[in-house]
N, C-alpha and C positions, 0 to 999 in steps of 0.2 A: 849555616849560621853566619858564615863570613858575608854573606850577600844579605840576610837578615838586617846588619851593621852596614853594609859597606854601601849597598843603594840608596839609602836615606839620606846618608853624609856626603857623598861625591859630589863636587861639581869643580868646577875650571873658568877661570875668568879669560883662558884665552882660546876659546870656542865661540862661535856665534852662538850657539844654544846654550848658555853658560850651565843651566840643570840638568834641561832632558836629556841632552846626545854622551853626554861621560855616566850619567846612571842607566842608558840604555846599554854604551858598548858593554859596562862593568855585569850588567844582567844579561846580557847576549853572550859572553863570555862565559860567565858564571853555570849558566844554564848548559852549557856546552861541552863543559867537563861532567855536569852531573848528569847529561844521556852519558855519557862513556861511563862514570860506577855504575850508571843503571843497568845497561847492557853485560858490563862485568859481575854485576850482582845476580842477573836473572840469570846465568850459566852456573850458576852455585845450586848444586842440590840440594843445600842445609839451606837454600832460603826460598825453598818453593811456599813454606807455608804461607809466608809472610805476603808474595806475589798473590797467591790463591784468597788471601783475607782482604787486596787492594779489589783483586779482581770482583770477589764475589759483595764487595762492599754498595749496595746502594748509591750511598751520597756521591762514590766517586763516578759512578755513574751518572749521576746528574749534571755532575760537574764534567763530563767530558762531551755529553747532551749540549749542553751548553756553550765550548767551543766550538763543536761540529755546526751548532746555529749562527756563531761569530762568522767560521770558514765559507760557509754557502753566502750570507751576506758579503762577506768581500771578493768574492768572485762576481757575481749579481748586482753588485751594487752602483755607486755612480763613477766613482774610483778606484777601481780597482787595484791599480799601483799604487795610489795611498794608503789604499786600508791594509794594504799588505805590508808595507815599511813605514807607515806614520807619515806626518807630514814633520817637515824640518825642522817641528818648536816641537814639538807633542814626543814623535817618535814612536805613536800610539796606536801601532797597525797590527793586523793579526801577528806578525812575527813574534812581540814582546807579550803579547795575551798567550803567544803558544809557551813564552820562557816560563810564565807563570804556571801552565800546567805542570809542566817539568817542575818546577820548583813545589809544588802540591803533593804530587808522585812521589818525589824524591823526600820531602820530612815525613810523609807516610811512614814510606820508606825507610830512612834511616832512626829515626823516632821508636818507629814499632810499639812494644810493650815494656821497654824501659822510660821508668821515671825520673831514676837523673838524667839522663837523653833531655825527655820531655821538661825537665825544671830547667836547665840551662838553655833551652830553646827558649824559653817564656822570658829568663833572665836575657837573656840578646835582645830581645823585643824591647823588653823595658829600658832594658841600657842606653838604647838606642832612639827610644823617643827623650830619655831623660838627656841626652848628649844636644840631640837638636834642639830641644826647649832650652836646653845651658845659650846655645847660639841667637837664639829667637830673642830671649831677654837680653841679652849684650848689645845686639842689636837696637834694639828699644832705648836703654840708656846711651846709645851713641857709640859703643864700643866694639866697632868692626873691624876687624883688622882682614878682612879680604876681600871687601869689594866695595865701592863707594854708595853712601845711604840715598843716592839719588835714584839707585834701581827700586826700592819701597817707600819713596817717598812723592807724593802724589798732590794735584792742587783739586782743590775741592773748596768753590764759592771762595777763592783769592786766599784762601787759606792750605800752609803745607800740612799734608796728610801723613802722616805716617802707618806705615801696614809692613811688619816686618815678615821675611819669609823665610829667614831662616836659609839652612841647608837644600831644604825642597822649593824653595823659589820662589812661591805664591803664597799669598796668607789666607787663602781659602783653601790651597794643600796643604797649607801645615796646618791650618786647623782641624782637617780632615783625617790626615796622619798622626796628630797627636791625642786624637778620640780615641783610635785605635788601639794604644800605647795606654793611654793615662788611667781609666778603672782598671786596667789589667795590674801597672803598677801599685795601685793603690792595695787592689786584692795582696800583692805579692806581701806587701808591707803589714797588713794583717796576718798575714800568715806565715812571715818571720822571725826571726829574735835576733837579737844582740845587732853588732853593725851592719848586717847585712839589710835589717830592719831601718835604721835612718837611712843608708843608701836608697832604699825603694822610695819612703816615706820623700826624701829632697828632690827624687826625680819628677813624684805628682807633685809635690808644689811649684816645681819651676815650671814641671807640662800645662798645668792650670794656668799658670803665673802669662804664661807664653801664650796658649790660646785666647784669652781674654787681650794681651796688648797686641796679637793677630788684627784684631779689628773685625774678625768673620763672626757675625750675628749669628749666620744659622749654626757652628760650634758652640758657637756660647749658648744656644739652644738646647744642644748635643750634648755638653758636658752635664748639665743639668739635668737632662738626661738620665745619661748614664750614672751618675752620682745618687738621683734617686732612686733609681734603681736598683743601688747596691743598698741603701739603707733599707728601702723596703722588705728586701729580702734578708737582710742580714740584721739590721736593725733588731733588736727583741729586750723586753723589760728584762733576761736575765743575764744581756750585754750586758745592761748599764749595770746592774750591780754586782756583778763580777769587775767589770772596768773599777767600780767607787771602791771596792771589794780590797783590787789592789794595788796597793802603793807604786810600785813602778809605772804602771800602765796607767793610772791616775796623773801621773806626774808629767809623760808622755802630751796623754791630751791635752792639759793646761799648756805644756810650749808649744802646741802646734795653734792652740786658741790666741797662745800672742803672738806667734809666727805672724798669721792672717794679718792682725792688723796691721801691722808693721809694715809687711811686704805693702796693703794697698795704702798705706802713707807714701812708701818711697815712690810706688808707681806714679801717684798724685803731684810730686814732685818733679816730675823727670819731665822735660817740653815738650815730649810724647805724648802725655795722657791727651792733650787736646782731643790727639787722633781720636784713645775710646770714648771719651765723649759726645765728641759727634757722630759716630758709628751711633751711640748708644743714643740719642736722641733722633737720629733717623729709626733705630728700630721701632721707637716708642709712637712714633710721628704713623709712618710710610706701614709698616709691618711688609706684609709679603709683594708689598706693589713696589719696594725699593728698588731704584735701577731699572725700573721697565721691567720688574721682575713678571709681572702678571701678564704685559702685555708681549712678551716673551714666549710666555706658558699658551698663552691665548693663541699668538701664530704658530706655533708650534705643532697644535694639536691638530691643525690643517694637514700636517702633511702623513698625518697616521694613516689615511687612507689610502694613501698613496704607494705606502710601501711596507702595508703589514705585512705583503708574506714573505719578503725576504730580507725587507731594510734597506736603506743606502748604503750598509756598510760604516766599519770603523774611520772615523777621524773622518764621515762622506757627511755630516752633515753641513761643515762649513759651504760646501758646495750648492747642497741641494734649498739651504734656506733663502737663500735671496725673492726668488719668486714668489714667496708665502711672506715675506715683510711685511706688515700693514703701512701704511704711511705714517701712522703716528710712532711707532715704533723708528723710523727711519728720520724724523722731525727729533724722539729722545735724544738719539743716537749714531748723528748722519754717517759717523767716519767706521763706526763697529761693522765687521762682519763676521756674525757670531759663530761661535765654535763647537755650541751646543746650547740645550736648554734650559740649562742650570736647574736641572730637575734628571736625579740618576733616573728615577723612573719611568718617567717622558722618553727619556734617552733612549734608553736600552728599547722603546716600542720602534722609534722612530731608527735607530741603525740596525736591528737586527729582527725586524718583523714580529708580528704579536707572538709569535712562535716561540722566537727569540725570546720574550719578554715573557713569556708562561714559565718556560724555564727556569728561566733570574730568579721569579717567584717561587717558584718552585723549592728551589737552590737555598733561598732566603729561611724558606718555612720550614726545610728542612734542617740546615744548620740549626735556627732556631731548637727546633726538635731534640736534634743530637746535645746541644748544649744544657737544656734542662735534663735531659738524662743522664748524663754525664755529672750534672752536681748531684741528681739524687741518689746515682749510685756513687760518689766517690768513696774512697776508702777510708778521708780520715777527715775532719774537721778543717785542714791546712786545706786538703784539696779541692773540698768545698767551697771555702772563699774563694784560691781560685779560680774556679769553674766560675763561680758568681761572677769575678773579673774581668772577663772573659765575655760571659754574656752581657754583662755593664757595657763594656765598650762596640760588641755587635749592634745593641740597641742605640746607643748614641751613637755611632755610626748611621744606621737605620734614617735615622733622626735626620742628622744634616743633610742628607741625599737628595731632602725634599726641594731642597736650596740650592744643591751642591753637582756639578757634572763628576760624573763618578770618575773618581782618581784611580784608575786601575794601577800605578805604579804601584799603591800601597797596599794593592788587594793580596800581594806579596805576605803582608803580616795576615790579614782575613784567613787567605791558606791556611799561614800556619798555627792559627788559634782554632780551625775545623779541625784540623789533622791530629789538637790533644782528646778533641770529641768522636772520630773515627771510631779511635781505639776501642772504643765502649760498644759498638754498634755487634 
């Protein structure tokens, strides 16, 4: 749980990598202690059951299918020294894909079949997107007190752009990261009472609040998403009149109805909002061709043939695209040399071979799976939302990917919102 919290929020203004390189040591670390209770834990007779239910489990299988495809791509691949320790900004080589396995195993692991375990895990989660969305809006209104507004502030047509990143550095990972976080909070907030209920309830609205003054289209795609998603399912004619029903809970929704607008006045006010403005008039204009996005996707697909069966490898595609640049793409964009194809899907073909990328899917369909089982059998109404929280924010996650180079830092929470679905299996 402490790495749940502590990778999101780390960084150091006096590193060159001001984000990656202190939330990889802190997860290089972290993962490092938890092989040694794993090793200490598998020598316990009283916990063969719990090894035997990791072992015999499916999805974890999938999920280990899955690195084994990372591994052979970075051996294979075009760099193989990078994809092994990341490259100097990213940090994003097999080594850190392997902490995240550990870090999978290990809330397995310690999680098991306890529910207060698994509710203060879920509450870490939330905590911790609602702590960086606290950072993300301060930011937005001006108030940063650790590092100067020049690193998210951007020109765009002679005009300054704002794109705040928060803790996690980029405003296309924090809006990615806080998909992750935000319907799960929301669930939590449903399915608490008393203070612990506004705590959950302020953490989505500042998560919302934060990924909309992100300025990242495809989250704001994502959130919407996810948000419909939870009404869908949870929505029902005998919500509402249990809600009108009761006086608390009636009262509840009226402040949050004048929260809204309140919060988008102030936003509206602050010399920020330009920024979603023009975000939001390029969405409306450009859609998926923003940025060279299409002609991006377009060179991209060139090079699936090239390396379905085993991939170029993590962090290999900065390398291997130049060749495959069309010239109008290089006429957009003369000075980019791009990192990936702002498409998780694309991606994952293109570093880790269709092999590779059968799996992901695979991975995908089946959490999927595990998640709706999981709400249909839960135990009690609380854990049903949830579950539904849960799947909310899988699927707005889903969502941005289409947009999005996959942030594996954050695949971190991914884990361990499978690992409450495991249990079920």
């Amino acid at each position: 749980m402490s790495l749940l919290v502590v990778v999101p929020l780390v960084f150091s203004r006096w590193v060159n990598a001001i984000y990656a390189l202190p939330k990889f040591a802190v997860l290089l670390t972290g993962s490092s202690v938890l092989v040694l209770l794993l090793i200490g834990t598998a020598l316990k007779p009283s916990r063969n059951e719990m090894w035997g239910r990791i072992v015999e489990s499916r999805y974890a299988k999938v999920v280990c299918l899955y690195f084994v495809a990372i591994a052979i791509s970075t051996i294979f691949g075009v760099a193989p020294l990078v994809s092994l320790f990341g490259s100097n900004s990213n940090f994003m080589g097999l080594t850190a894909r392997l902490c995240f396995l550990v870090c999978f195993i290990s809330l397995i692991a310690s999680i098991g079949a306890s529910e207060k375990r698994l509710l203060t895990t879920l509450w870490a989660m939330a905590l911790a997107g609602g702590l960086v969305a606290t950072y993300a809006c301060s930011q937005f209104f001006g108030l940063d007190p650790f590092v100067s507004s020049s690193v998210y502030t951007f020109n765009s047509d002679g005009a300054k752009i704002v794109r705040v990143g928060s803790s996690i550095g980029h405003a296309d990972h924090l809006g990615n990261f806080l998909l992750y976080t935000t319907p799960l909070s929301l669930g939590l907030a449903f399915a608490s009472r008393g203070g612990v209920r506004l705590v959950a309830s302020v953490a989505t609205l500042l998560s919302i609040a934060a990924i909309v003054c992100s300025g990242t289209r495809g989250a704001w795609l994502g959130i919407i998403v996810g948000i419909g998603a939870m009404a869908l399912l949870e929505w029902k004619v005998e919500t509402v009149k249990r809600i009108l029903a009761n006086k608390g809970q009636l009262i509840r929704v009226i402040a949050v109805a004048c929260v809204l607008p309140a919060a988008t006045v102030l936003i509206a006010f602050s010399p920020s909002s330009r920024s979603i403005i023009e975000r939001a008039k390029l969405m409306m204009t450009e859609g998926a061709s923003s940025s060279g996005r299409l002609l991006l996707w377009s060179d991209s697909i060139k090079m699936i043939p090239r390396f379905a069966i085993v991939g170029c490898g993590p962090e290999g595609f900065r390398k291997a695209f130049p060749v495959y640049k069309s010239e109008q793409l290089v006429q957009l964009s003369p000075r980019a040399n791009n990192e990936s194809p702002h498409n998780a899907y694309l991606e994952t073909a293109i570093s880790y071979g269709l092999p590779g990328a059968a799996v992901y899917v695979l991975m995908i369909a089946y959490a999927l799976a595990l998640m709706l089982r999981a709400r249909r059998h839960a135990r009690s109404q609380s854990w049903r939302i949830i579950a539904t929280g849960l799947l909310a924010s899988f699927l707005a996650v889903l969502s941005h990917n289409i947009f999005h180079l996959r942030s594996d830092l954050h695949r971190l929470v991914f884990f361990c919102a499978v690992s409450r679905c495991v249990r079920f299996v």
